[in-house]
C-alpha positions in Angstrom: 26.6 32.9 34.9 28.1 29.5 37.0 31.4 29.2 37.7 32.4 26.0 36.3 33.9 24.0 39.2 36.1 21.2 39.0 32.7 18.6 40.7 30.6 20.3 38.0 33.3 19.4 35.2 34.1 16.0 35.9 30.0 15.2 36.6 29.7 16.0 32.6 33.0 14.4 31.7 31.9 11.5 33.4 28.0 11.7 31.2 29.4 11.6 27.8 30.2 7.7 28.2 26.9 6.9 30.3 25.5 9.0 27.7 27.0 6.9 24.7 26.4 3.6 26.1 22.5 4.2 26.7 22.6 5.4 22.6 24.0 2.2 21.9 21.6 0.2 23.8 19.0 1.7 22.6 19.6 1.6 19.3 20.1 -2.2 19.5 16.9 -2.5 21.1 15.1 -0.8 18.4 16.9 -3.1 16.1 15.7 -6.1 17.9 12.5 -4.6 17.7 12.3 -3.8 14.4 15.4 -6.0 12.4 14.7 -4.0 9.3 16.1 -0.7 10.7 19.8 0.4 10.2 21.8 0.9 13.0 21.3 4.6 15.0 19.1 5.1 11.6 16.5 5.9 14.5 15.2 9.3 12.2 13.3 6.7 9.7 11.6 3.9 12.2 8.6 4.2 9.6 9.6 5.1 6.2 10.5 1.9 5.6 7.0 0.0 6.0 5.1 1.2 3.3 4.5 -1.3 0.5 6.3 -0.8 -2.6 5.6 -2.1 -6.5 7.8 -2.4 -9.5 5.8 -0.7 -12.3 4.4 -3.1 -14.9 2.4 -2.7 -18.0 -1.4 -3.8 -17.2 -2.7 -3.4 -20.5 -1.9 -1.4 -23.9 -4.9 1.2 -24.8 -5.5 -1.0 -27.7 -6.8 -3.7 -25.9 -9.1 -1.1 -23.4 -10.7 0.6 -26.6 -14.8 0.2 -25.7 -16.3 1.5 -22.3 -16.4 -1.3 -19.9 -13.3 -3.1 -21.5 -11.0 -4.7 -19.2 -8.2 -6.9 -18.5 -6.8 -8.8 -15.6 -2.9 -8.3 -14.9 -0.7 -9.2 -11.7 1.9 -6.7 -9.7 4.5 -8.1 -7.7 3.8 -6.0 -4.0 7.1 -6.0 -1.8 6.0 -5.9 1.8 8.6 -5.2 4.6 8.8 -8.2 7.3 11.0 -8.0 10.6 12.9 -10.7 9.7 16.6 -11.3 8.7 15.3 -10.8 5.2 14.1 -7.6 5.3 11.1 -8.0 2.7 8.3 -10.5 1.7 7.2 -10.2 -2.0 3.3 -11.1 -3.0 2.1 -11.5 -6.6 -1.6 -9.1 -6.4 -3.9 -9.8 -8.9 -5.4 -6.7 -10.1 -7.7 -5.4 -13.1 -7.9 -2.6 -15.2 -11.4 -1.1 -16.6 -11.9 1.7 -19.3 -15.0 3.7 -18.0 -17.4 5.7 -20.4 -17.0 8.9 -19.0 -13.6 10.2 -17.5 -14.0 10.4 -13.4 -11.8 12.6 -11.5 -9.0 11.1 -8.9 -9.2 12.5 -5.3 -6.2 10.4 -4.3 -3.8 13.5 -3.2 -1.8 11.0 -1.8 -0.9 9.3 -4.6 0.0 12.4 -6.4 -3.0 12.5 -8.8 -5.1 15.3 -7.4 -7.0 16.9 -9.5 -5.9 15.1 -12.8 -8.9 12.6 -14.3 -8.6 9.3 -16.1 -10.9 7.1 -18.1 -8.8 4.2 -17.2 -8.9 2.8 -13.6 -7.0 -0.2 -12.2 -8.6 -1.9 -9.0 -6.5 -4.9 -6.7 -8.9 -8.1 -7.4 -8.5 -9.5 -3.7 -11.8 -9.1 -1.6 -10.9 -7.0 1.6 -13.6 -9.5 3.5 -12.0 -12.6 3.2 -9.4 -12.8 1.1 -10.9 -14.4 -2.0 -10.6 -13.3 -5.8 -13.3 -10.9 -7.4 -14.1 -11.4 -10.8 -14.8 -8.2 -13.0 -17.9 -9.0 -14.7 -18.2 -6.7 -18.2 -22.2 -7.1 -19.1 -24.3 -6.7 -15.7 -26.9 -9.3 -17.1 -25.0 -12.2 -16.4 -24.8 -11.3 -12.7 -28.3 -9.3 -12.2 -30.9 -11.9 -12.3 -32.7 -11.4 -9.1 -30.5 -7.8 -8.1 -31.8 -5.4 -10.7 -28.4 -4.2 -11.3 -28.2 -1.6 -14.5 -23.8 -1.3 -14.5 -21.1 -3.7 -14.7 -20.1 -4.6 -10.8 -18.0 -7.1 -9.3 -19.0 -10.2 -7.8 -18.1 -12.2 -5.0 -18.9 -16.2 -5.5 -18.2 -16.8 -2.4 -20.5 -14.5 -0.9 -23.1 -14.0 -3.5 -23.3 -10.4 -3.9 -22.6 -7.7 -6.8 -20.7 -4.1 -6.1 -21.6 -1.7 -8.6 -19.9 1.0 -8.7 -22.4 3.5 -7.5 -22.6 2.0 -4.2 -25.9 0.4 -4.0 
């Protein structure tokens, strides 16, 4: 074991301050950084940026009683920003679908593994170019020409149909 001498003592008496003050800096660069975070809250730098949701009624079962019935609702999506702020909120348009036959979730991240659902609810922005699609309920209207036998979703802008099997 080391002796503790009176150089060695007053070298670590002398760290705690250097010590505090490079904390302190760096916590206040993180904050300039990132304005959202708390200060020396350095434990949860992410936690804070995933996008949250209020929950809201899409549709009542009695309106989504036929396969293929749907309805269009909006959620309010609260983004985080790094501003003074904190927080941007976006209205999503989304739209909810009754399916014939009950599909099983494989979104373990959401907390629904395992557990299936007749009822699916789909964000109506297209991931291409930011446009709106418009759920189309009888695949005639959109098939002339694509030989399309299911209800997809089509893209005006783009002139194309998703079905749901992929093709």
């Amino acid at each position: 074991m080391t002796e503790v001498t009176r150089r060695r003592f007053l070298r670590a008496l002398s760290a705690i301050p250097v010590l505090g003050t490079l904390a302190t800096l760096g916590s206040a660069f993180v904050r300039f950084l990132k304005p959202n975070v708390r200060p020396f809250d350095m434990m949860h730098l992410i936690g804070r940026d995933v996008a949250r949701g209020e929950p809201v009624i899409a549709a009542r079962l009695s309106e989504l009683r036929e396969p293929w019935n749907f309805k269009y609702f909006v959620f309010a999506q609260k983004y985080p920003q790094y501003t003074a702020e904190g927080s941007k909120v976006s209205n999503v348009p989304g739209v909810i679908i009754r399916l014939p036959t009950r599909v099983r979730l494989p979104w373990r991240w959401a907390g629904v593994d395992k557990r299936s659902s007749d009822i699916v609810a789909f964000s109506r922005i297209c991931p291409h170019l930011g446009c709106i699609f418009n759920y189309v309920g009888r695949w005639q209207q959109v098939t002339a020409g694509y030989g399309g036998y299911v209800p997809p979703q089509s893209r005006r802008h783009a002139v194309d149909v998703h079905d749901r099997s992929g093709d």
